[in-house]
C-alpha positions, 0 to 999 in steps of 0.5 A: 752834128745834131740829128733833129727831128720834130715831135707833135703830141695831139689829144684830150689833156690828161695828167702825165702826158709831158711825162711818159714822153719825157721819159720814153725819151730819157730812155732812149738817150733822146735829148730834148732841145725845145718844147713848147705845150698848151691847152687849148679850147679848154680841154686839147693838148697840144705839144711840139717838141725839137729832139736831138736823136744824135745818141739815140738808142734805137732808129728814127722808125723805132722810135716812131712806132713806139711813140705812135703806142704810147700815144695809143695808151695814153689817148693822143696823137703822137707824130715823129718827123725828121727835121728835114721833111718838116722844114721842107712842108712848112717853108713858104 
């Protein structure tokens, strides 16, 4: 059973963004399952990924907190929800 959380990255476009997360993830064993990215206005990043956090290294908080740093580093936003939260917030 996958163990699926959603994953938003929000902030000025730079080079390498797609990038550190990716690889944050590859080394935690986190597998992408979807991403979907663009530019908006111009000059906004906006990604969403879905992850499968099944063989993930490290917990669901860890990884939050890590990416809410590395989002600190490279000057976006980066939020973490489980899969189950973000389906209840959005359901109409």
């Amino acid at each position: 059973m996958k163990n699926k959380t959603i994953i938003t990255v929000v902030g000025k476009d730079t080079v390498g963004i797609i990038a550190r997360v990716c690889t944050y993830l590859a080394e935690k064993q986190i597998n992408i399952l979807d991403i979907s990215q663009t530019i908006v206005a111009g000059d906004y990043f906006n990604m969403m990924m879905v992850v499968d956090r099944s063989a993930a290294a490290n917990s669901f908080g860890e990884m939050s907190d890590d990416l809410d740093r590395l989002g600190q580093q490279i000057g976006v936003v980066i939020k973490c929800q489980r899969e189950e939260i973000f389906d209840s917030m959005h359901r109409l």
